[in-house]
C-alpha positions in Angstrom: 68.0 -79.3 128.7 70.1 -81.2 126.2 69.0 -79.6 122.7 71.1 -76.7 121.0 74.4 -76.0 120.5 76.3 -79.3 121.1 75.0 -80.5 124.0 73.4 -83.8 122.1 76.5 -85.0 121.9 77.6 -84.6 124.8 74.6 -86.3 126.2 74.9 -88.9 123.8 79.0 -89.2 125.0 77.7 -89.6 128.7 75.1 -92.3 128.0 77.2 -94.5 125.7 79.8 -94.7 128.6 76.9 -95.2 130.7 75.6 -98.5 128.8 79.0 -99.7 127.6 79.8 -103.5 128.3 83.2 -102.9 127.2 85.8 -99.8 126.8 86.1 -98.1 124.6 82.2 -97.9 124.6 80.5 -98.6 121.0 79.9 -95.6 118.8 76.3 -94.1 119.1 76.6 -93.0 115.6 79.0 -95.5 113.5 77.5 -99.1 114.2 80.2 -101.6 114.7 83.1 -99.1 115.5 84.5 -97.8 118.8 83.9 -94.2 120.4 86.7 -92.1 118.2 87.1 -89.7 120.6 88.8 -88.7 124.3 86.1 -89.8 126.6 87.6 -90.2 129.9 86.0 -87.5 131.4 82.5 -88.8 130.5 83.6 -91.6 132.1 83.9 -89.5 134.9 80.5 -88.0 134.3 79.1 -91.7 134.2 80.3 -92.9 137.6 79.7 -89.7 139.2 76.0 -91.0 138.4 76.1 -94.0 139.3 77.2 -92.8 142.9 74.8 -90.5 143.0 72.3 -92.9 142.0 71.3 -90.8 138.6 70.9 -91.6 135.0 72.6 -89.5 132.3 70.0 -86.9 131.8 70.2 -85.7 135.2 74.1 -86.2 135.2 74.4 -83.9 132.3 74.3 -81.2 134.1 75.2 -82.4 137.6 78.8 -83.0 135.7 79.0 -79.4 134.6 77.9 -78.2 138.3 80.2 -80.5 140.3 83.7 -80.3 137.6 83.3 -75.9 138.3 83.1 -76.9 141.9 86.5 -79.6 141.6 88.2 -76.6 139.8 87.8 -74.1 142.1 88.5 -76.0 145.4 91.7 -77.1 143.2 92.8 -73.9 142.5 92.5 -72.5 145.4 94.3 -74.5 147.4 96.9 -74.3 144.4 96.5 -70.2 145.3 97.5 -70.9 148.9 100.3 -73.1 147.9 101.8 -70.3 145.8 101.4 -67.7 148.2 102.9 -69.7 151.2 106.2 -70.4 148.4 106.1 -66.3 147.9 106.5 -66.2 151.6 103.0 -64.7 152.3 102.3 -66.6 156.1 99.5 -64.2 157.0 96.2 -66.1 156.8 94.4 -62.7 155.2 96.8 -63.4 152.3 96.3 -66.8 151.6 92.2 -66.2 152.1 93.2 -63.4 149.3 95.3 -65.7 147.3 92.3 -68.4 147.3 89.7 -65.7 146.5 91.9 -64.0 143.5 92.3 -67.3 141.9 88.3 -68.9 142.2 87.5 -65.3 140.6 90.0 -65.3 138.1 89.2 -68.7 136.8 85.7 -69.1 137.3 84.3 -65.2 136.5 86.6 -63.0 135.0 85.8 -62.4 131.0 86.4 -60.7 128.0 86.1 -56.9 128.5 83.9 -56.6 125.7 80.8 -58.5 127.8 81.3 -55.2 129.8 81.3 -53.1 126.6 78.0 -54.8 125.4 76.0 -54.1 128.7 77.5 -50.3 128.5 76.3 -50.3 124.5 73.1 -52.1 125.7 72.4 -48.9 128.1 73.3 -46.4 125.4 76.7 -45.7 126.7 79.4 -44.8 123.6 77.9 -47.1 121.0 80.0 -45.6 118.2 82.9 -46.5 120.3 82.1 -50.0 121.2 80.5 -50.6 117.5 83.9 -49.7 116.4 85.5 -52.5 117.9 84.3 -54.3 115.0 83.2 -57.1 117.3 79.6 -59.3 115.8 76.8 -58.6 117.9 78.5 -56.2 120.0 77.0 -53.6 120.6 73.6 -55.5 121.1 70.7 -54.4 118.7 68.1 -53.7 121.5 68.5 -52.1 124.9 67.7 -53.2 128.3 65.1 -53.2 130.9 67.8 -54.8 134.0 71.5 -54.7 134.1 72.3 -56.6 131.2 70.8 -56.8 127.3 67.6 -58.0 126.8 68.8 -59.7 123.6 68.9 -63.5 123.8 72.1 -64.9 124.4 73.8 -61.4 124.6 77.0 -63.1 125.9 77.5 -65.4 123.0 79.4 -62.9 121.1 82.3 -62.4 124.0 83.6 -65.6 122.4 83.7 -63.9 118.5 86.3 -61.2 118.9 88.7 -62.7 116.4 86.1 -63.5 113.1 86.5 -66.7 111.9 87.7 -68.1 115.6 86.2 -69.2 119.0 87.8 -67.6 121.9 86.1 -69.4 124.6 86.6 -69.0 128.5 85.8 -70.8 131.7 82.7 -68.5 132.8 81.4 -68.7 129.4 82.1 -72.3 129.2 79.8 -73.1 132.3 77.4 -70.8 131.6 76.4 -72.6 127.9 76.5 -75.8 130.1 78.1 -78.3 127.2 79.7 -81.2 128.7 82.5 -80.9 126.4 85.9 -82.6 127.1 87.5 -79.2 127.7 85.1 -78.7 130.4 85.9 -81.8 131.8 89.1 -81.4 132.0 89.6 -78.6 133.7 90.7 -80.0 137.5 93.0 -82.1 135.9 94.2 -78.9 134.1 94.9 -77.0 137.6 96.6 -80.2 139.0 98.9 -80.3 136.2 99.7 -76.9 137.4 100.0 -77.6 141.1 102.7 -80.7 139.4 104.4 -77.6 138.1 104.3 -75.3 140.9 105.7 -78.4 143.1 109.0 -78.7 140.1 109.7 -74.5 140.3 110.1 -74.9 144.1 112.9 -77.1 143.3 112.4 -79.5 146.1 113.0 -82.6 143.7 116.4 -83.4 141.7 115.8 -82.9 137.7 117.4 -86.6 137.2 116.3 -90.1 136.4 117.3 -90.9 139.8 115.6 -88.9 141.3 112.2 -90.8 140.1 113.5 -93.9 140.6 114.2 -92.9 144.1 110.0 -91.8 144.4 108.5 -94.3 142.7 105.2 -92.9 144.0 106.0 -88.9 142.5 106.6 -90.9 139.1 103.5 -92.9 138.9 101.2 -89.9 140.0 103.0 -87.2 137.5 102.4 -90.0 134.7 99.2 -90.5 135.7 98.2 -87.3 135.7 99.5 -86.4 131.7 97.9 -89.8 130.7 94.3 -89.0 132.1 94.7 -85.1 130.5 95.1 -87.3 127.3 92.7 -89.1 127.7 90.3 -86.5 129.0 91.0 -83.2 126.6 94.1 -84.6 124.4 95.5 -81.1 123.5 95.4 -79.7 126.9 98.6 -81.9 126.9 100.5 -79.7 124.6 100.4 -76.3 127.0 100.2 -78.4 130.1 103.4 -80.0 129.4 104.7 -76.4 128.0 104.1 -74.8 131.4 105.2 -78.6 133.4 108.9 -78.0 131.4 109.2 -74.6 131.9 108.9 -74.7 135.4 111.8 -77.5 135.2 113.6 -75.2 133.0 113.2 -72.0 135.7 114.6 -74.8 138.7 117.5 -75.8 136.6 118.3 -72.3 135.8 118.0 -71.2 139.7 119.8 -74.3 140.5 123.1 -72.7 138.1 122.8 -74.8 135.1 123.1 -73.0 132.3 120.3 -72.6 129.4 121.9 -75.5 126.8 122.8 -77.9 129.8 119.8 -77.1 131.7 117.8 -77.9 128.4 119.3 -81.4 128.2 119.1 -82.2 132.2 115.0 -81.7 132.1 114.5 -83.1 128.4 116.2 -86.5 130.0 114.7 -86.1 133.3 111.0 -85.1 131.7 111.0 -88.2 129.3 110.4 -90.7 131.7 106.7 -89.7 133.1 106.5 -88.6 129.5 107.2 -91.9 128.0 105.1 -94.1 131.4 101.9 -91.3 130.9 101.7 -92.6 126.6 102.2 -96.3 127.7 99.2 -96.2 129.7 97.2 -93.8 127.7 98.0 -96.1 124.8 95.2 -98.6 125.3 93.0 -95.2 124.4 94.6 -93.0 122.0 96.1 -95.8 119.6 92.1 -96.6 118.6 91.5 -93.0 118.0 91.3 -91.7 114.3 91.7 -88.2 114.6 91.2 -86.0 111.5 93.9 -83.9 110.4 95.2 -80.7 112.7 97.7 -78.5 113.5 98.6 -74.9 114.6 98.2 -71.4 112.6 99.5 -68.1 113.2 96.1 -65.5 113.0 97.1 -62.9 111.4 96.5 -59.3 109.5 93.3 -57.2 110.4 91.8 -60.6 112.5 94.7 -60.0 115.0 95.0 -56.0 116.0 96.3 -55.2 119.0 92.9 -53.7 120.3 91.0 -57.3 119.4 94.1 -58.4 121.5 93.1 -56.3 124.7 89.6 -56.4 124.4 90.6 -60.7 125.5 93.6 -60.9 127.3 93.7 -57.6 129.3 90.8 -58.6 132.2 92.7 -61.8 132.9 95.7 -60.3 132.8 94.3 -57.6 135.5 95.2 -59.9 138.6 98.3 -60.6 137.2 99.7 -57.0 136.6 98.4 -56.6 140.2 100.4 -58.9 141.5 103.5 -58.2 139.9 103.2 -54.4 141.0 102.2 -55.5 145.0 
């Protein structure tokens, strides 16, 4: 149901695309302004209805079920990709690959959600209390597996005070339609885009995309609908898109200063195609001030550091050993 948290607007995002005569849709709240705010993916969510024959209340959550569902079929078959370029052929290692990957995106979590259910069964309390985490360990016990406290894995997403350290499981289990949930396919076909420039198969040059015309529009496509869907996912997307380039030039024998100029040229043009035809979009957006800062001193220990990164980074220290 669409009350707590912020999945009202959310719902009201989905059902002002829905009844919209024009784009961008009128504002819900602000009468006489546009939508300021990146709604392609409830755009999404709205046609995804209208196939399926549904109004908004029921698409609510049929968005959230079926964009879970897009991103794992997408990252696994990114999975198989990358294990076939590692030169795994056997079929048990690409069913292995695909497996690893759904879990890893969909499942894996903070270890303190497994600190809270050992706390919530009276295992090393003064140990897990001394993580200094809120809510963790839980206040009451359990009767099943996990705490009987409401919500008990709200507070896997407050490890750094003062910050939200969400993750995909947790993000589909609160069920808010937010843009960051929507864009999470377009998020792993960024990342098969990237995968495609590390195997080097395509020259880092302007040429080169004039000579695929079809390669161009789909990479600028791509990075204009991640705009458009969840704007900053464009700022590590395009991080992880460059690198890549920078590992092919470097494997390729440029060195770091050339090789840096070669992919900044060759990167600009689906750069500078994907803001022309976001344009029409973000050019009516006001967005309120932002920008990046370090978290530091006793908000960034390196215990508050494992207790996040180290179960995701499990699979990946796995593979690096095998």
């Amino acid at each position: 149901a669409a009350y707590g948290t912020e999945k009202p607007m959310d719902l009201m995002l989905i059902t002002a695309v829905h009844q919209a005569t024009t784009m961008p849709p009128p504002d819900p709240w602000l009468a006489g302004h546009d939508i300021s705010y990146y709604h392609l993916g409830h755009a999404g969510a709205d046609v995804l209805a209208r196939l399926a024959h549904q109004q908004p209340s029921v698409a609510f959550n049929l968005v959230t079920a079926s964009t879970g569902a897009a991103a794992a079929v997408a990252v696994a078959g990114l999975a198989v990709d990358l294990a076939l370029l590692a030169g795994l052929r056997r079929r048990a290692s690409r069913w292995a690959a695909g497996g690893v990957a759904i879990a890893s995106l969909l499942l894996v979590a903070p270890l303190v959600g497994l600190a809270s259910i050992a706390g919530a069964h009276g295992l090393a309390r003064d140990a897990i209390g001394a993580l200094g985490v809120e809510g963790i360990p839980p206040s009451v016990g359990t009767e099943a597996l996990v705490p009987d406290t409401f919500w008990w894995w709200w507070w896997t997403t407050r490890i750094l005070p003062g910050t939200i350290t969400e993750y995909p499981a947790f993000t589909f289990l609160l069920g808010d339609t937010h843009a960051h949930l929507l864009g999470m396919p377009l998020a792993v076909l960024v990342l098969a885009l990237a995968a495609q420039v590390f195997e080097g198969g395509h020259p880092l040059t302007w040429r080169g995309w004039l000579r695929d015309l079809p390669r161009l529009l789909l990479t600028a496509l791509l990075f204009a609908g991640v705009a458009m869907t969840n704007a900053w996912d464009v700022v590590m997307l395009g991080t992880i898109w460059g690198a890549a380039a920078l590992l092919a030039a470097g494997r390729a024998g440029w060195k770091p200063p050339v090789s840096l100029i070669l992919v900044t040229r060759w990167g600009a043009i689906p750069a500078g195609v994907a803001v022309a035809l976001a344009w029409p979009l973000l050019g009516r957006i006001d967005p309120p001030p932002a920008g990046l800062v370090l978290v530091t001193g006793e908000h960034s220990d390196p215990v508050r550091w494992l207790a996040f990164w180290l179960a995701p980074a499990l699979p990946l220290a796995a593979a690096l050993l095998l």
